[in-house]
N, C-alpha and C positions, 0 to 999 in steps of 0.2 A: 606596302610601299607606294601603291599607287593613289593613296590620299592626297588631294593636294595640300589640305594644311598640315600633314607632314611632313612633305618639302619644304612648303617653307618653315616649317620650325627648322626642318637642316639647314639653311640655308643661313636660317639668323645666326645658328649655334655657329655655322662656317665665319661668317662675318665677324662672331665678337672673335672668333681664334687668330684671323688674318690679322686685327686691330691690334689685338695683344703681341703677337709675333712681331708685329711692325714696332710696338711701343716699346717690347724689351730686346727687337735688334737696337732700334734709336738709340737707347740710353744704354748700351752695351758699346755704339763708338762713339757717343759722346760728342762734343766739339758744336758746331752750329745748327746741324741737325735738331738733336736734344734739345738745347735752349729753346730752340722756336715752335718743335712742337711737341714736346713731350708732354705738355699738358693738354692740350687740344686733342691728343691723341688717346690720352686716358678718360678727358670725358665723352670725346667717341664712344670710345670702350664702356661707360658705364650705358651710355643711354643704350646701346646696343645689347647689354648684359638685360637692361630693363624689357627690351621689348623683345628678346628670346624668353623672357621668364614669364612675361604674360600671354605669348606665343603658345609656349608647354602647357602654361597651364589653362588655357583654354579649348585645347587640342584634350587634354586629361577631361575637361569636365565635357566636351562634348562628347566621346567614346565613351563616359559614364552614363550618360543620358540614353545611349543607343543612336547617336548620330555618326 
Protein backbone atom coordinates (compact mmCIF):
# COMPACT_ATOMS: atom_id res chain seq x y z
CA UNK A 1 0.00 0.00 0.00
CA UNK A 2 2.63 2.23 0.38
CA UNK A 3 3.55 2.38 -3.38
CA UNK A 4 2.86 5.46 -4.65
CA UNK A 5 1.66 4.51 -8.05
CA UNK A 6 -0.70 2.67 -6.19
CA UNK A 7 -2.35 5.43 -4.89
CA UNK A 8 -2.62 7.03 -7.53
CA UNK A 9 -4.08 4.28 -9.47
CA UNK A 10 -6.75 4.64 -6.26
CA UNK A 11 -7.28 7.63 -6.65
CA UNK A 12 -7.92 7.71 -10.45
CA UNK A 13 -10.20 4.69 -9.89
CA UNK A 14 -11.97 7.23 -6.91
CA UNK A 15 -12.37 9.93 -9.48
CA UNK A 16 -14.00 7.95 -12.40
CA UNK A 17 -16.57 6.65 -9.46
CA UNK A 18 -17.30 10.29 -7.96
CA UNK A 19 -17.79 11.38 -11.87
CA UNK A 20 -20.11 8.57 -12.53
CA UNK A 21 -22.12 9.06 -9.09
CA UNK A 22 -22.32 12.79 -10.08
CA UNK A 23 -23.52 11.83 -13.73
CA UNK A 24 -26.20 9.21 -12.67
CA UNK A 25 -27.37 11.49 -9.48
CA UNK A 26 -27.57 14.37 -12.55
CA UNK A 27 -29.81 12.44 -14.84
CA UNK A 28 -31.62 10.71 -12.11
CA UNK A 29 -33.27 14.61 -11.16
CA UNK A 30 -33.21 15.72 -14.35
CA UNK A 31 -34.37 19.30 -15.14
CA UNK A 32 -31.46 21.83 -15.96
CA UNK A 33 -28.79 20.26 -14.20
CA UNK A 34 -28.90 17.25 -16.80
CA UNK A 35 -29.29 19.37 -19.94
CA UNK A 36 -26.28 21.37 -19.31
CA UNK A 37 -24.02 18.83 -18.08
CA UNK A 38 -24.86 15.56 -18.67
CA UNK A 39 -22.66 15.27 -21.41
CA UNK A 40 -19.71 17.07 -20.31
CA UNK A 41 -19.85 14.95 -17.35
CA UNK A 42 -19.75 11.63 -19.26
CA UNK A 43 -16.97 12.60 -21.28
CA UNK A 44 -15.18 13.39 -17.93
CA UNK A 45 -15.94 10.19 -17.11
CA UNK A 46 -14.59 8.52 -20.14
CA UNK A 47 -11.29 10.49 -20.18
CA UNK A 48 -10.99 9.61 -16.60
CA UNK A 49 -11.96 5.84 -17.31
CA UNK A 50 -8.91 6.18 -20.01
CA UNK A 51 -6.30 7.28 -17.70
CA UNK A 52 -7.25 4.96 -14.67
CA UNK A 53 -6.75 2.13 -17.39
CA UNK A 54 -3.47 3.16 -18.29
CA UNK A 55 -2.70 3.95 -14.70
CA UNK A 56 -3.42 -0.03 -13.88
CA UNK A 57 -1.81 -0.96 -16.42
CA UNK A 58 1.35 0.41 -16.07
CA UNK A 59 1.35 -0.09 -12.41
CA UNK A 60 0.84 -4.29 -13.81
CA UNK A 61 3.73 -3.98 -16.12
CA UNK A 62 6.08 -2.30 -13.75
CA UNK A 63 5.45 -5.03 -10.74
CA UNK A 64 5.96 -7.47 -13.71
CA UNK A 65 9.33 -6.18 -14.48
CA UNK A 66 10.48 -6.17 -10.66
CA UNK A 67 9.91 -2.44 -10.26
Amino acid sequence: MGDPLFVIVVLAVLAVAVVLALGIGGFAKGGAFSAKYSNKLMRLRIAAQAVAVALILLYIYLKRQGG
